[in-house]
MINUMI-185048 format. One line per 2 residues: their letters; for each residue x, y, z of C-alpha. Coordinates in pm, whole numbers, m for minus. Layout:
N
a) X,Y,Z ~ ... $
# end
This chain:
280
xx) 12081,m3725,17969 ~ 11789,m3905,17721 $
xx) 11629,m4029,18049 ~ 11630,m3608,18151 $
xx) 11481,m3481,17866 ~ 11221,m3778,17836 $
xx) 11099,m3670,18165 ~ 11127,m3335,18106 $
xx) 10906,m3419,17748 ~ 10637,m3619,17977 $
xx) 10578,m3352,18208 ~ 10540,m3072,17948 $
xx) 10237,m3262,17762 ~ 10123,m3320,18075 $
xx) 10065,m2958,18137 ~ 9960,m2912,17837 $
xx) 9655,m3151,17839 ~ 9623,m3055,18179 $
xx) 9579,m2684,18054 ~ 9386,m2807,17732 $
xx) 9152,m2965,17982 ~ 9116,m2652,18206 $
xx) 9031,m2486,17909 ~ 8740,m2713,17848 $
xx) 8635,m2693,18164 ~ 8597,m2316,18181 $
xx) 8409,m2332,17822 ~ 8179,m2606,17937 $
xx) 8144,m2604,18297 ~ 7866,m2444,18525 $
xx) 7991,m2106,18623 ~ 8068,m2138,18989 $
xx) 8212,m1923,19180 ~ 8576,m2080,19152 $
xx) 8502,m2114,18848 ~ 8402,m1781,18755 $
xx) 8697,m1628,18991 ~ 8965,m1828,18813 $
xx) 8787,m1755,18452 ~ 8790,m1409,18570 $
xx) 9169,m1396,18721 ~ 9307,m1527,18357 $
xx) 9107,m1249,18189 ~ 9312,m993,18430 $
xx) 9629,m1119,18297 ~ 9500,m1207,17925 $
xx) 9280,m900,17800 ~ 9515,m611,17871 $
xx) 9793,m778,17649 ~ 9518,m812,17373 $
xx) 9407,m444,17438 ~ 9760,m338,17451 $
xx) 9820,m520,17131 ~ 9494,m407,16959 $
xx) 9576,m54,17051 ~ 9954,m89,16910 $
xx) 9822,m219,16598 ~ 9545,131,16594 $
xx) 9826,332,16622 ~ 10061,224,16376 $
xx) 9723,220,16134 ~ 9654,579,16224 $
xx) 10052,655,16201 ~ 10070,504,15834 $
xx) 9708,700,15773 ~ 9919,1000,15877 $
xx) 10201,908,15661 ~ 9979,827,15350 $
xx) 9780,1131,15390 ~ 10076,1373,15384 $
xx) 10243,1204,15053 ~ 9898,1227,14904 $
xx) 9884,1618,15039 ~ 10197,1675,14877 $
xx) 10078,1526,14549 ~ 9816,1751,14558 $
xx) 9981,2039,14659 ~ 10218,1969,14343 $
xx) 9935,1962,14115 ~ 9754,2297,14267 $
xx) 10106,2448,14152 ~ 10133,2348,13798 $
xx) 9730,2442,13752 ~ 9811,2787,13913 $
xx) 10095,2841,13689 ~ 9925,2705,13382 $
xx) 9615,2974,13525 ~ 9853,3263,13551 $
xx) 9981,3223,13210 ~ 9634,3184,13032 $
xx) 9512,3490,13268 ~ 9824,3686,13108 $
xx) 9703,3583,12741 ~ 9363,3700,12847 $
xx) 9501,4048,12985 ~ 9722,4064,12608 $
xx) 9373,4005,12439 ~ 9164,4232,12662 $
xx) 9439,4504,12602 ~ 9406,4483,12202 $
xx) 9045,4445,12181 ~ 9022,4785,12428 $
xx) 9304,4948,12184 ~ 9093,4830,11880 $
xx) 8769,4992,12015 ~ 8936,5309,12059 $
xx) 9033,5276,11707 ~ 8649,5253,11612 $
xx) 8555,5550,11820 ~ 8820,5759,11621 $
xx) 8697,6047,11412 ~ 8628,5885,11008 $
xx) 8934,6080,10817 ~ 8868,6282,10518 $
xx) 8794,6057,10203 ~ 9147,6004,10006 $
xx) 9286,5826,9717 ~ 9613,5727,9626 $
xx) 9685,5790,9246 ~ 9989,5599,9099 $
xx) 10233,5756,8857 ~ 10551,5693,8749 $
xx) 10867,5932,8730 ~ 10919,6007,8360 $
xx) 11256,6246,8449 ~ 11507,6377,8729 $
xx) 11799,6591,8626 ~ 12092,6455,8765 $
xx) 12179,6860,8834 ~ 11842,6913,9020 $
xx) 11834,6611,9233 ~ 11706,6737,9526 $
xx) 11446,6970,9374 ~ 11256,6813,9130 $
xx) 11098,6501,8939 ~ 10830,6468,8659 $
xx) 10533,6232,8681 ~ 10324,6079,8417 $
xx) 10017,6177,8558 ~ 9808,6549,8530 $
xx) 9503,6697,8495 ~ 9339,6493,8265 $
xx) 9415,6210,8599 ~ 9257,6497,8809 $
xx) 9569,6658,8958 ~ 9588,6999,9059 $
xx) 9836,7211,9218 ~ 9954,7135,9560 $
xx) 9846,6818,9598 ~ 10087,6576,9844 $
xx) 10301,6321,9704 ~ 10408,6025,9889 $
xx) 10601,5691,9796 ~ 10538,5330,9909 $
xx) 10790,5198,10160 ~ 10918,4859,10209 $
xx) 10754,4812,10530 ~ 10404,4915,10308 $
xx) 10360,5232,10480 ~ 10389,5547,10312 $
xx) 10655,5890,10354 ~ 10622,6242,10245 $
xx) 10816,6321,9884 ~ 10702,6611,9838 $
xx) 10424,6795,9628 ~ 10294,6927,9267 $
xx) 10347,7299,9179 ~ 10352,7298,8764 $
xx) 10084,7085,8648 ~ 10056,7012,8252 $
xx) 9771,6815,8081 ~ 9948,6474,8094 $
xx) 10244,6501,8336 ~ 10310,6723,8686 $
xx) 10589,6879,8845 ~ 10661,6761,9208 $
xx) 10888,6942,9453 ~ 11086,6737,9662 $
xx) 11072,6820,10103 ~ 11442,6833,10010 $
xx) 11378,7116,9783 ~ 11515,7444,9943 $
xx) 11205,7635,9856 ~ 11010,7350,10048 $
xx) 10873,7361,10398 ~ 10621,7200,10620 $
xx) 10522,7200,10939 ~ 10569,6899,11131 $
xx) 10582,6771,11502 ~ 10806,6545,11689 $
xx) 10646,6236,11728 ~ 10748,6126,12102 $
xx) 10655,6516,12280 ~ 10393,6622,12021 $
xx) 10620,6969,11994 ~ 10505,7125,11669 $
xx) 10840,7242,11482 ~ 10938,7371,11098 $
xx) 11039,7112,10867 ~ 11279,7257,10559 $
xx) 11436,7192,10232 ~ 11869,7208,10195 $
xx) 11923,7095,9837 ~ 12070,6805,9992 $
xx) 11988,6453,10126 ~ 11913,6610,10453 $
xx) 11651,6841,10582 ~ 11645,7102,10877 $
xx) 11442,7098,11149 ~ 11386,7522,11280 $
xx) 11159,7661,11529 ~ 11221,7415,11821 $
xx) 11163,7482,12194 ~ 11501,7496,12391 $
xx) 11289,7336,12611 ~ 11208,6986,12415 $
xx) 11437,6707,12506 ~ 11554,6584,12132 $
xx) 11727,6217,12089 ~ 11889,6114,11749 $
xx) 11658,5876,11550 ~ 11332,6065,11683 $
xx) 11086,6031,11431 ~ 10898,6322,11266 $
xx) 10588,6320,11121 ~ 10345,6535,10942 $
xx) 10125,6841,11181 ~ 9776,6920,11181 $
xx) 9916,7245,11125 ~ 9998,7164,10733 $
xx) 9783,7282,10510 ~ 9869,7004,10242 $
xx) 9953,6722,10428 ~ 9704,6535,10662 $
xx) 9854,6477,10982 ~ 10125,6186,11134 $
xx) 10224,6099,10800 ~ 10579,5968,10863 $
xx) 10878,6239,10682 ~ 11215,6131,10833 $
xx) 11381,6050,11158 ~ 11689,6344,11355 $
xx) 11997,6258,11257 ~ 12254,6502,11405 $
xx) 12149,6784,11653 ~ 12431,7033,11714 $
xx) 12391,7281,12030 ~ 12573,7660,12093 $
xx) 12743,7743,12471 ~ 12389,7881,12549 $
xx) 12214,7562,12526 ~ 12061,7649,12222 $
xx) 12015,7403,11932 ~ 12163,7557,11617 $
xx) 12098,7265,11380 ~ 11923,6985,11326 $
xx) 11939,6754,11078 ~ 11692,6493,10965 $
xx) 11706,6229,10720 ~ 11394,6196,10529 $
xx) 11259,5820,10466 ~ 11239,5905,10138 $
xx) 11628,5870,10112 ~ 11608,5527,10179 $
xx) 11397,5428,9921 ~ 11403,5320,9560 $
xx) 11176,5565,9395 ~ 11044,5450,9076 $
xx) 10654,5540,9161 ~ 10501,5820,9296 $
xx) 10159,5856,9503 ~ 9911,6154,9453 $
xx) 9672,6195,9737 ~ 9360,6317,9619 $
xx) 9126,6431,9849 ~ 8725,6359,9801 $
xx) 8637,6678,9680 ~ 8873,6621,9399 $
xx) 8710,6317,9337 ~ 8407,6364,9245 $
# end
């Protein structure tokens, strides 16, 4: 068996200085033409396995291109997302911003209102038997008031509500009815249809609202608010928001009631509006 495989050993570096010399031979030697036709009868079996090979190795480069480039597309498409989203919100604040600043133009372009001022007084007496009707300020016409001039209170959200207004005015103090007087009306409109509507006085802690379209839609807590129809009150000054609205078998509202913001407050002080005539 060792003399086998010795042989076998002898013969295989044989042909391979055999083939090592061939190879020199075709580097070195004159191209004959044996020569040239054996050089060129390896190539036929040699260079398509290299072209083979160097167009494998292409492919898988162009495959793991392909591969690569969708991964990176992906990434890419990810990021477009998150910009859009982060361009849809700041568009949104934009829209919020361009909606005030058209809102607040419109506010410029309103007519200027007639020249006011608020005069402060405080309530000096309220019979406990007249609650509804009256009160006594410590403020007349030495301050400048007159007779029927509005009087509003403060609320707590700092806007102001209808109390009522002066009808006995002494040198240091005034008389003010209260809009829950009985002898007190105004004219007032419902602030969600605009539908202009009587406003009066019970002697109670509620007020009724007369002279309303069976055709207005009314809702409990719509707000009322002052008409350009009142000759003492400017307009959309805030009075009191429905409370109870009763109906008849015809459809036809009997009573109203509203409860005037005025009831929810803590009065204490008392605002005169004096207009700019008064003023000066």
């Amino acid at each position: 068996m060792t003399t086998y495989n010795d042989k076998f050993n002898k013969d295989t570096n044989k042909v391979f200085v055999i083939l090592v010399i061939l190879s020199f031979v075709f580097i070195f030697a004159r191209l004959s033409q044996p020569v040239s036709s054996v050089r060129t009868l390896i190539y036929h079996f040699i260079i398509p396995g290299i072209n083979i090979t160097s167009h494998s190795f292409s492919s898988s480069n162009r495959i793991l291109s392909n591969i690569s480039g969708f991964f990176t597309i992906n990434d890419e498409n990810t990021k477009f997302k998150e910009e859009l989203v982060l361009l849809t919100e700041q568009l949104r604040d934009y829209q919020s911003v361009y909606n005030e600043n058209i809102q607040l133009k419109n506010l410029l372009n309103l007519p200027v209102p007639v020249k006011t001022k608020l005069l402060f007084a405080n309530i000096i007496a309220r019979d406990p038997s007249q609650w509804y009707k009256w009160i006594i300020i410590n403020k007349g016409l030495k301050d400048g008031i007159t007779k029927d001039m509005p009087a509003v209170t403060v609320m707590s959200n700092n806007e102001i509500c209808i109390l009522g207004k002066t009808i006995d005015v002494y040198e240091s103090s005034s008389k003010i009815a209260l809009i829950t007087n009985s002898l007190f009306a105004v004219p007032v409109q419902i602030k969600n249809s605009q539908t202009d509507c009587l406003l009066e006085g019970a002697d109670s802690q509620y007020l009724k609202l007369t002279h309303v379209p069976n055709s207005v839609q009314l809702n409990i807590n719509d707000e009322i608010v002052t008409s350009p129809l009142s000759s003492v009150f400017t307009k959309d000054i805030p009075v009191g928001k429905i409370t109870e609205i009763t109906k008849t078998p015809y459809d036809d509202y009997s009573e109203i009631l509203v409860q005037p913001y005025m009831q929810d407050q803590r009065i204490y002080e008392v605002a005169v509006i004096m207009r700019k005539e008064e003023l000066q």
